[in-house]
C-alpha positions as CSV (number, residue, x, y, z in Angstrom):
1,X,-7.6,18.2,32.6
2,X,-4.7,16.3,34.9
3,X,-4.1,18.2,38.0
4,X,-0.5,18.0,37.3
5,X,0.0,19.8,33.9
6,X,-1.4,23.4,33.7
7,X,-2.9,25.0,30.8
8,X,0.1,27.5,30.6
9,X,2.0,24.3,29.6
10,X,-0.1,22.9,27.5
11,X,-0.2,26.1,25.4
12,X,3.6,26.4,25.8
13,X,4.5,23.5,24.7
14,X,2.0,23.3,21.8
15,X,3.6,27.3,20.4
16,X,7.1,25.3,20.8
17,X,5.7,22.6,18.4
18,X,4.0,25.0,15.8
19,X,7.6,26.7,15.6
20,X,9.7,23.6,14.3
21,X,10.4,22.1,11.1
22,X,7.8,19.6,11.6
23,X,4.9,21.9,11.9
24,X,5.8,25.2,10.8
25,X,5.0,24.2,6.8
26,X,2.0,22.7,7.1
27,X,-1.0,24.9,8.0
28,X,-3.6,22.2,8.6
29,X,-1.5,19.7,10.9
30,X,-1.2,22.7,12.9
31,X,-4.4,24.0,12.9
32,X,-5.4,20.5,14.0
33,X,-2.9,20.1,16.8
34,X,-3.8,23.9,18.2
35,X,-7.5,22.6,18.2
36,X,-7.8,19.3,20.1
37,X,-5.7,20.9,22.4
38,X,-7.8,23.3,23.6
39,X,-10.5,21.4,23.3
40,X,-8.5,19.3,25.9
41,X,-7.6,22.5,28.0
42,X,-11.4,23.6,27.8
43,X,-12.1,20.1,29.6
44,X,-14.7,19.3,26.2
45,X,-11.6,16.3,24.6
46,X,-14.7,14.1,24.7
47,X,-16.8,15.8,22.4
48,X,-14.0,15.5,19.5
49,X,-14.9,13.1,16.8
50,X,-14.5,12.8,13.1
51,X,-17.6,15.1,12.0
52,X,-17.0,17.6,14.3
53,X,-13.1,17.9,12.7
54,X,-14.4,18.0,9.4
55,X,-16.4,21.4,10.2
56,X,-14.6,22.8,12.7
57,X,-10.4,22.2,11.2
58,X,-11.2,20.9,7.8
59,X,-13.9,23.1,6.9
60,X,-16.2,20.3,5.4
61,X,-19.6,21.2,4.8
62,X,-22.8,20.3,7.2
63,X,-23.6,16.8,6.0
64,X,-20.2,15.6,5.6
65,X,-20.1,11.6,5.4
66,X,-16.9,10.9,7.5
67,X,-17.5,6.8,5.8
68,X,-16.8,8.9,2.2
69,X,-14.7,11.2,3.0
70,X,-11.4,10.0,5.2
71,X,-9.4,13.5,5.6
72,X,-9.6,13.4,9.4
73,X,-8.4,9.8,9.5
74,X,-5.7,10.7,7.0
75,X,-4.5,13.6,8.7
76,X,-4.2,11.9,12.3
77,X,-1.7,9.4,10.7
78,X,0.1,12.3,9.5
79,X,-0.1,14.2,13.0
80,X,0.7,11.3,15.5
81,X,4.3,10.6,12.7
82,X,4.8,14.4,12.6
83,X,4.5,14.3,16.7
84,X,7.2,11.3,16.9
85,X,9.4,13.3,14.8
86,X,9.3,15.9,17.1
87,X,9.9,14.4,20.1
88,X,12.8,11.9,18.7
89,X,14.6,15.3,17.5
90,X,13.7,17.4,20.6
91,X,13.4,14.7,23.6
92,X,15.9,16.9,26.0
93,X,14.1,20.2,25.0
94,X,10.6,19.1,26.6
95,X,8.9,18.7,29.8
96,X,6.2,17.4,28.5
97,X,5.2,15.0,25.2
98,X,1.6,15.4,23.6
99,X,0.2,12.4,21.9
100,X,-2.7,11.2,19.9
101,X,-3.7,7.4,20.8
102,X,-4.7,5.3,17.4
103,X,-8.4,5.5,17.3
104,X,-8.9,8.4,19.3
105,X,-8.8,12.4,18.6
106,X,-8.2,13.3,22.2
107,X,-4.9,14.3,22.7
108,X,-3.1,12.8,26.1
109,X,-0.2,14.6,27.8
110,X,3.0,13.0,29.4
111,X,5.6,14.3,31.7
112,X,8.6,13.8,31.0
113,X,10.5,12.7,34.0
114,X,14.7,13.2,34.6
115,X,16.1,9.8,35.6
116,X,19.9,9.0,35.1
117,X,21.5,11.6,33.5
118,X,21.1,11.5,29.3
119,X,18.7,9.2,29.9
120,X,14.9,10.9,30.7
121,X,12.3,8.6,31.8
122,X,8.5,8.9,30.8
123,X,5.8,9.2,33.3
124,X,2.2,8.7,32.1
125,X,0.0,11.8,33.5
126,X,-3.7,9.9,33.0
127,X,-3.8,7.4,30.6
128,X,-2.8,3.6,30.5
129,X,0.6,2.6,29.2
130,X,-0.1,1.9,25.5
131,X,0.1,-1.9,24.9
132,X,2.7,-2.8,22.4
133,X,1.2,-6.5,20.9
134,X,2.1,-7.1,16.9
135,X,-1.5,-6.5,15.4
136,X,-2.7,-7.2,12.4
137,X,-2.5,-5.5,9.3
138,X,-5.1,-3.2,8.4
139,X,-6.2,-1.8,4.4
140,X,-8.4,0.8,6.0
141,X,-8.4,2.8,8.6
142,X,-6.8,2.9,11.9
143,X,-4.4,0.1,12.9
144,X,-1.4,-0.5,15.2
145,X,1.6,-0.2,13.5
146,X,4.2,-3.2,13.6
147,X,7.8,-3.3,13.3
148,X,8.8,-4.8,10.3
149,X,7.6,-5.8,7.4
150,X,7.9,-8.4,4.7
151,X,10.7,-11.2,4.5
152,X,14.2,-10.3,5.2
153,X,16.6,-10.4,8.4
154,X,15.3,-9.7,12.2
155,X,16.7,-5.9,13.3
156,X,15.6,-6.4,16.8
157,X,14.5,-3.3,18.5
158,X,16.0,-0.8,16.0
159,X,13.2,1.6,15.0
160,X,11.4,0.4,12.2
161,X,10.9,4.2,11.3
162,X,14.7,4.8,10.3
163,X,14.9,1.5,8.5
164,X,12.3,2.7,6.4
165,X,13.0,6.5,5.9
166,X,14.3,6.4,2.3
167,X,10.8,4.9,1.1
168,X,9.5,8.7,1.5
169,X,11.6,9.7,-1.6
170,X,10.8,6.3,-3.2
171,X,7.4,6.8,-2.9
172,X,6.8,10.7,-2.9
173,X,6.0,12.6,0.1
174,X,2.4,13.0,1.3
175,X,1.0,16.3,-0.1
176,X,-0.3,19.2,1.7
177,X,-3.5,18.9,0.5
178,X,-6.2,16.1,1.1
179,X,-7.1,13.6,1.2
180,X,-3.8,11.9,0.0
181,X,-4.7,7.8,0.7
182,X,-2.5,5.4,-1.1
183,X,-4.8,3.2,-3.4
184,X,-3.6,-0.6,-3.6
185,X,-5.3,-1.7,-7.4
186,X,-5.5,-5.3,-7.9
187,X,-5.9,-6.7,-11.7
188,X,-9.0,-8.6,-13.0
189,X,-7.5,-11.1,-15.4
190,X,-9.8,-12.2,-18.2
191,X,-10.3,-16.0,-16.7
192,X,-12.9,-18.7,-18.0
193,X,-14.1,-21.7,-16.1
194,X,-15.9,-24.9,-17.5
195,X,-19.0,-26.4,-16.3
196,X,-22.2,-28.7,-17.1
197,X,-25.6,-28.9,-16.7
198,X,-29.0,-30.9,-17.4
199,X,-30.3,-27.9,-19.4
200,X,-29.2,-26.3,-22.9
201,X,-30.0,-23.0,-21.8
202,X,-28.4,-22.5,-18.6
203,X,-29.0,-19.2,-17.0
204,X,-26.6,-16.4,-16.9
205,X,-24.1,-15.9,-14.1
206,X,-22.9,-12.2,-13.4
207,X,-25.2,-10.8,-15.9
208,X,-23.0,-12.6,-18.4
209,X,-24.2,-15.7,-21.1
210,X,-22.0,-18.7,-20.6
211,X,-20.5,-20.2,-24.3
212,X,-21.7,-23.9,-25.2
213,X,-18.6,-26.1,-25.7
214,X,-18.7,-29.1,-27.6
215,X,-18.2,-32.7,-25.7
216,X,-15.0,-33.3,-27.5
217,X,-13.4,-29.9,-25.8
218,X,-15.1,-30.1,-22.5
219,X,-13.6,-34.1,-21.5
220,X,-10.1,-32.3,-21.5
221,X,-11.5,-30.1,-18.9
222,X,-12.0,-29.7,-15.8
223,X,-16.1,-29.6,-14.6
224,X,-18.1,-28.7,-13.0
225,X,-21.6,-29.8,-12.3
226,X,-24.3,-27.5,-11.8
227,X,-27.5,-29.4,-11.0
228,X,-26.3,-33.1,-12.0
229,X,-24.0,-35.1,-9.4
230,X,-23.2,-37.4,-12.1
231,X,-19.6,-37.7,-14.2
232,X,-18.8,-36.4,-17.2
233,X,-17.9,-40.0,-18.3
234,X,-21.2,-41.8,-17.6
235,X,-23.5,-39.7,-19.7
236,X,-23.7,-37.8,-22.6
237,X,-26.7,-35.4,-22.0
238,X,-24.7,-33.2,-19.8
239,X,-24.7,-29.7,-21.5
240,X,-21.1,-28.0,-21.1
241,X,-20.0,-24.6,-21.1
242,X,-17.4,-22.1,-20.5
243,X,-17.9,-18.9,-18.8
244,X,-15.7,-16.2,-19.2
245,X,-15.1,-13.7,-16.4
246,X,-13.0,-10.5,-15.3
247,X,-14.4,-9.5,-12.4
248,X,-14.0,-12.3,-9.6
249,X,-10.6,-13.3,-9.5
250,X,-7.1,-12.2,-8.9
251,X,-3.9,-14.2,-8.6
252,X,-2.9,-15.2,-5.5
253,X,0.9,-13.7,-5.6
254,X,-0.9,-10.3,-6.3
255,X,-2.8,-11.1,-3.1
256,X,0.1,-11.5,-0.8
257,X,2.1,-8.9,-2.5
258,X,-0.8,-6.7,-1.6
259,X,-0.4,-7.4,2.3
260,X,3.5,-6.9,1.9
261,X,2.6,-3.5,0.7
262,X,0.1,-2.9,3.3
263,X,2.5,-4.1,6.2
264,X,5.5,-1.3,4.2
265,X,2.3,1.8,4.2
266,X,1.8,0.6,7.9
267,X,5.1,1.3,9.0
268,X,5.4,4.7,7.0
269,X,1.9,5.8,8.2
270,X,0.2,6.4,4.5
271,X,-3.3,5.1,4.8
272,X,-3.9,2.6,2.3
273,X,-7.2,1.1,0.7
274,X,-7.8,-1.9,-1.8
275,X,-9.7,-1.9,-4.9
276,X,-10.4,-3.7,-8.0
277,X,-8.8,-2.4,-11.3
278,X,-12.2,-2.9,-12.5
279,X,-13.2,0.4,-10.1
280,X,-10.1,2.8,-11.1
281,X,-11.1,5.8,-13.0
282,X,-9.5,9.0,-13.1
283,X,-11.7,10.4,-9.8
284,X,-9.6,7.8,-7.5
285,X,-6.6,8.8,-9.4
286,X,-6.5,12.3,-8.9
287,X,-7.6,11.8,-5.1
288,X,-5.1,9.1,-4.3
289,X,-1.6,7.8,-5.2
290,X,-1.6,4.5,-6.7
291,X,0.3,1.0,-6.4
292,X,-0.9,-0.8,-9.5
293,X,-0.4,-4.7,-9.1
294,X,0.0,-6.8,-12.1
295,X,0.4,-6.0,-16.2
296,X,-0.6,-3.2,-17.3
297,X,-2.8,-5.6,-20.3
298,X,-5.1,-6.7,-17.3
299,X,-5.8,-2.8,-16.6
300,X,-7.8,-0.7,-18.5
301,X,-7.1,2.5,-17.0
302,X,-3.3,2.1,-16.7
303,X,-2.9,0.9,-20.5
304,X,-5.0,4.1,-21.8
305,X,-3.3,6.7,-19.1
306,X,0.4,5.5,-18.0
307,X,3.3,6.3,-20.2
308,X,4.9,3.4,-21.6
309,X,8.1,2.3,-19.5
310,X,11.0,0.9,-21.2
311,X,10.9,-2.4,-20.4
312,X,7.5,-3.4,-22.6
313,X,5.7,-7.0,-21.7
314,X,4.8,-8.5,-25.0
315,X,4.4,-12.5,-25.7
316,X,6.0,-13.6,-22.6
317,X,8.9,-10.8,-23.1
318,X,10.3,-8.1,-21.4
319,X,11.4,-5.8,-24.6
320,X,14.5,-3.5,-24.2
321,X,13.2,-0.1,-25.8
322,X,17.0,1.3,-25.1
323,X,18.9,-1.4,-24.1
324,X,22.2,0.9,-22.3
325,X,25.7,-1.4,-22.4
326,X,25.8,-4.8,-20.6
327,X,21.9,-5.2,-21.4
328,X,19.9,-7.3,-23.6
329,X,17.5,-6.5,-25.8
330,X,14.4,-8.6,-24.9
331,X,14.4,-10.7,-21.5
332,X,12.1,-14.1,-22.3
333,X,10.3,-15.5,-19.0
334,X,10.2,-18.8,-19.2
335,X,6.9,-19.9,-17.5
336,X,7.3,-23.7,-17.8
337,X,9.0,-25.6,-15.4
338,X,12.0,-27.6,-16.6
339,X,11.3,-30.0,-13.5
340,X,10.0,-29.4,-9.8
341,X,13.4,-29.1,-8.7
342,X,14.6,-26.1,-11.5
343,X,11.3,-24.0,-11.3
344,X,10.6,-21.6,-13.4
345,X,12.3,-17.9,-14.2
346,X,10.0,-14.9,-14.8
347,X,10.9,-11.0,-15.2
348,X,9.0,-8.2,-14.0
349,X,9.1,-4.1,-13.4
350,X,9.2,-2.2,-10.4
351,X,7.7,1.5,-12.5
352,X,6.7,4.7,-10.7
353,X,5.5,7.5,-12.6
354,X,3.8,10.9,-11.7
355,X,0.3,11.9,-13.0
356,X,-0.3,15.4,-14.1
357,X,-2.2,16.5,-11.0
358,X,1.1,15.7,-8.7
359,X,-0.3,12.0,-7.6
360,X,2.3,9.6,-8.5
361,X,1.4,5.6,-9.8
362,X,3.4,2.8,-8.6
363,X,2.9,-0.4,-10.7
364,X,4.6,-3.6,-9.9
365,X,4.2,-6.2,-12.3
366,X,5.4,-9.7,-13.7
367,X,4.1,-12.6,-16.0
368,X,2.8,-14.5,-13.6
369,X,0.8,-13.4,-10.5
370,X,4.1,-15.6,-7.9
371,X,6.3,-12.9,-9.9
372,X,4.6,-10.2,-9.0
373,X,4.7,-11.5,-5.4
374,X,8.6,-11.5,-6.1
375,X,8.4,-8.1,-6.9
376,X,6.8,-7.0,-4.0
377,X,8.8,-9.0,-1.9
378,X,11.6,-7.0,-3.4
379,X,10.3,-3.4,-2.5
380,X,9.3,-3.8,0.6
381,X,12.0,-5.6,2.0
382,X,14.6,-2.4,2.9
383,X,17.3,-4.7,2.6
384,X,16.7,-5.3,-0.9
385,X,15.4,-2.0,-1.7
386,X,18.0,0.5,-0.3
387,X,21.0,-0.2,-2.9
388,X,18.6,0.5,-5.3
389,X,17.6,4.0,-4.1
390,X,21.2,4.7,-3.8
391,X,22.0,3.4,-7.4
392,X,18.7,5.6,-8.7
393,X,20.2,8.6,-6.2
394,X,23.5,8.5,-7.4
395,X,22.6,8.3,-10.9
396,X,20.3,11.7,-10.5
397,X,23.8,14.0,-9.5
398,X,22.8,17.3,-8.4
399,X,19.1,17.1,-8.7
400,X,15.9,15.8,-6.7
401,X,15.6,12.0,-6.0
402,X,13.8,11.9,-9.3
403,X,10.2,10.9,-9.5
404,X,10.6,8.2,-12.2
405,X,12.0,5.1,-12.2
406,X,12.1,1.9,-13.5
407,X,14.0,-1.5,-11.8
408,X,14.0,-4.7,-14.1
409,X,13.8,-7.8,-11.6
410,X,14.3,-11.7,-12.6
411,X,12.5,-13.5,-10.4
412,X,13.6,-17.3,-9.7
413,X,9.8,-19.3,-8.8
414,X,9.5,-22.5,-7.4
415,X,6.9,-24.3,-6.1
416,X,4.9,-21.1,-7.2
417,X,6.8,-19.2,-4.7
418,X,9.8,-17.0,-4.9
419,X,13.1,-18.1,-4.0
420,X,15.5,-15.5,-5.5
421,X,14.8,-12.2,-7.3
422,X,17.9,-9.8,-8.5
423,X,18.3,-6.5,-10.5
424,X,18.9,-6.6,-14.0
425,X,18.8,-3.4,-15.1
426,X,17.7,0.3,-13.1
427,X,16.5,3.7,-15.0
């Protein structure tokens, strides 16, 4: 314990915390906060660890995997934004500021220190100055948090946090209960590749059989050779085959669009992990909220348990189900390129739904993977996304920012990257 700061405060200051709006309506953060704290006061801070929350605040059982089960890491995201909150709204009102460092469950304590009037100072008590370099993003676990994210103009210093405040109705707040991880799913598109070999019974790859092609098909594609180095063209007892997968590949626009997302989660301090559509079942779903990347075709799960939206993708088109006035009724993409110069123009929806257990599913997805980078672009650039959560705000008069939508984006591509997205139509 500092010299400097006396229990008394510490306890003072923690009662004036537990009484606010930030705290007073959720039992657990509290509970939390109340416990590290004394732990602190009782000079045993340094025995605090993830296990020992999950029995002691959480009530996990002896046994507990902390790897399996994330509530305490979830819930210290949640406790260091609720603490920042605090202190943003109630700066003049305290003598001293309680924070939790990233990585750490020991609380630290600094005194707030009067300087030139309307304008306190902040005097570390025991710890070092946190260092304020960009970092990395991070899918799992803790992470520093950066400014900005995505493309789209410099703000400067302006707090990230306020830029982004209207994403918590977007994307639903966090629920009371845990854990409440937001679960980034990545499509498996059905994908082939060709290759040759010495041998007319290659073996399997995957735990899959690989389909004999004849030599008329396979000169038009690409191969490759297994255990031959020589060409397709200067022998005919090469063997060729196609083998069809859906469980190694996803495009790379969905990648990126992924770490877009993951930079946006950062910044709004949900805890995000990364999985294969391949993995979802309805366990993860009713533990986690969702972001679903790509069509819903290349997701099992999604096509048996989402509602339909009203924009439907079906041979390359976006079909109008109610087409309002001003719309059309089917919105082709048109995945050729006229020439390198024109590109190519592809559609895509930005959908959010709620499950039946509360847990809401956010899907993003386009024809072609770069669209569905276009799409993410989109939503996690505030710029962008703000005059559309105004337009869906304004259009739900009198009741709660509604917990269903729908945005139709066209997305200019070229280059495979895009250039220029725009709304078409909002629900």
């Amino acid at each position: 314990m500092a010299s400097d700061v006396s229990a008394a405060e510490v306890q003072q200051e923690v009662e004036k915390i537990l009484k606010s709006e930030h705290f007073r309506s959720s039992e657990k953060l509290s509970r939390f906060l109340q416990y590290i704290c004394r732990k602190h006061v009782e000079g045993t801070a340094g025995e605090l660890n993830e296990y020992l929350l999950g029995l002691e605040v959480f009530d996990r059982k002896p046994g507990f995997s902390p790897s399996e089960d994330s509530i305490v890491r979830v819930r210290a995201h949640e406790l260091r934004r609720r603490l920042r909150e605090y202190y943003a709204a109630e700066r003049q009102a305290s003598r001293i500021r309680i924070t939790l460092p990233k990585g750490h469950y020991a609380p630290e304590f600094t005194r707030v220190v009067t300087g030139a009037p309307g304008s306190p100072a902040i005097a570390p008590l025991d710890t070092e100055p946190e260092q304020r370099t960009p970092a990395t993003p991070s899918m799992a676990g803790e992470s520093r948090r950066p400014l900005l994210a995505g493309r789209g103009p410099s703000h400067g210093m302006v707090n990230a946090r306020e830029l982004y405040d209207f994403y918590d109705q977007l994307l639903g707040e966090l629920h009371e209960r845990d854990p409440q991880l937001t679960l980034i799913n990545l499509s498996n598109p059905k994908v082939m590749f060709s290759f040759a070999c010495s041998s007319p019974s290659p073996p399997g790859y995957l735990g899959r059989p690989s389909i004999p092609i004849a030599p008329q098909l396979a000169k038009h594609l690409p191969i490759n050779t297994n255990d031959v180095a020589l060409p397709f063209a200067t022998s005919n007892a090469l063997y060729h085959f196609l083998h069809p997968t859906d469980d190694e590949y996803t495009g790379m626009g969905e990648a990126v669009c992924a770490f877009h997302l993951g930079r946006l989660l950062q910044i709004l301090d949900r805890p995000v992990h990364i999985t294969q559509a391949r993995f979802l079942t309805w366990d993860k779903a009713s533990r986690d909220n969702l972001i679903v990347l790509g069509l819903p075709v290349m997701n099992a799960w999604v096509e048996a348990n989402l509602a339909a939206p009203n924009f439907r993708f079906v041979s390359a088109c976006w079909h109008n189900s109610q087409p309002q006035p001003g719309e059309e009724q089917t919105y082709r993409c048109e995945l050729e390129a006229v020439s390198k110069e024109t590109g190519f123009t592809d559609y895509g929806i930005i959908f959010m739904q709620p499950l039946p257990n509360g847990n809401r599913v956010l899907l993003l997805a386009a024809a072609s993977s770069y669209g569905t980078l276009g799409l993410g672009e989109f939503f996690c650039n505030p710029d962008r996304m703000r005059p559309v959560y105004e337009m869906l705000k304004k259009r739900a008069t009198n009741l709660p920012f509604p917990s269903t939508y729908e945005v139709l984006i066209k997305i200019q591509i070229r280059d495979n990257l895009p250039i220029a997205t725009s709304v078409v139509a909002c629900r």
